[in-house]
N, C-alpha and C positions, 0 to 999 in steps of 0.2 A: 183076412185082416191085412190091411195094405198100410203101409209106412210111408210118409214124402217127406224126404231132405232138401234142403239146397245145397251145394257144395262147389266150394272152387279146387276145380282138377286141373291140376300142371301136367304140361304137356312139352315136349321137345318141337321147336320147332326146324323148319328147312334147313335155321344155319346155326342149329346148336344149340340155342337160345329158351329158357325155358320160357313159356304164357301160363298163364292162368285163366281156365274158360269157367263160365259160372253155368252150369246144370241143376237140373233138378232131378232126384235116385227117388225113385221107387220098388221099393223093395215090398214081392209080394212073394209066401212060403220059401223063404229066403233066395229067392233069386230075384237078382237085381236089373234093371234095367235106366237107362240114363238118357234124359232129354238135355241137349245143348241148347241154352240162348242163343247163343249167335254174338256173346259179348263174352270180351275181354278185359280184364282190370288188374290191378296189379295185389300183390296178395297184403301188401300193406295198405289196402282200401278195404280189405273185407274182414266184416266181424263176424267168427267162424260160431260164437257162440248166440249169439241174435240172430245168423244168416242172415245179414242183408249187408248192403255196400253202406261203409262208412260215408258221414258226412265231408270229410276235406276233398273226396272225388268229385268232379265236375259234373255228374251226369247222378249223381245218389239217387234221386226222387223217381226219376224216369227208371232205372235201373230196378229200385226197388217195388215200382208198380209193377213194371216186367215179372218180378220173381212174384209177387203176390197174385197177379192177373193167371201166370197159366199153374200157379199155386192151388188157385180158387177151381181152374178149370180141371184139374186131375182127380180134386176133392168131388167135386161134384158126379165124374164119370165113378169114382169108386162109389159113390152114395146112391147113384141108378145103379148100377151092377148089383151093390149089396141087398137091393129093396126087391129085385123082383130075384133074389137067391138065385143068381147066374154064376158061376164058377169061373175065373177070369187070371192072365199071368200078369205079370208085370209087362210084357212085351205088348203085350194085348192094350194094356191101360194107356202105354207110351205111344202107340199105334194109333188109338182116336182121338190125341189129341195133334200126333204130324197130320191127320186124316188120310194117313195109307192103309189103313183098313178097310178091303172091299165087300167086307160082310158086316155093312152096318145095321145096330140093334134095330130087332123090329118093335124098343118098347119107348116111344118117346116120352117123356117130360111131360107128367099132368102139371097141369096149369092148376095152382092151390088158389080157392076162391076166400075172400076175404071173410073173417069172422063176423066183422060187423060193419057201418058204414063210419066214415069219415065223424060226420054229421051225428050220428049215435054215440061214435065216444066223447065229442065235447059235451054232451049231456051228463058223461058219468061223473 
């Protein structure tokens, strides 16, 4: 069972100065492992309880597809990992989505065929 947070981590910088980097923690069999964004904001932009970037930052929309986009992408590797019962860390999860994992799965992605046609459900 795997857990995904967003979280903004303060951090000290070069001259003393605290930032605030927005990540996303995944925690699997209680050990944690933490993907950085690459962005920065200030901690009075973020709602720690929604996890996403407040509306009065400049950049909210883009910011918040950010968190949802590799949000969607972590869900997804723990959702193959759980379906064919692979045994997997946190390290591991955070590892395909930087893709420096050189031992990638040998199980890819079925491709789910449509129930019915387009054309068949304006019928029902």
């Amino acid at each position: 069972m795997a857990t995904l947070n967003t979280v903004l981590h303060p951090k000290l910088d070069k001259h003393g100065s605290k930032i605030f980097r927005l990540g996303l923690w995944s925690t699997v069999n209680r050990k944690r492992s933490y993907y950085y964004l690459g962005k920065n904001i200030n901690s009075s932009d973020w709602d720690s309880q929604a996890e996403k970037v407040k509306k009065p930052h400049q950049k909210f929309s883009q910011l918040n597809r950010l968190i949802i986009k590799k949000h969607g992408t972590i869900e997804d590797i723990v959702l193959v990992m759980d379906s064919f019962d692979k045994t997997y860390s946190a390290k591991q999860i955070i590892d395909l989505v930087r893709n420096k994992n050189t031992e990638q799965p040998s199980y890819p992605l079925k491709k789910i065929k449509p129930v019915m046609d387009i054309s068949e459900a304006a019928l029902i």
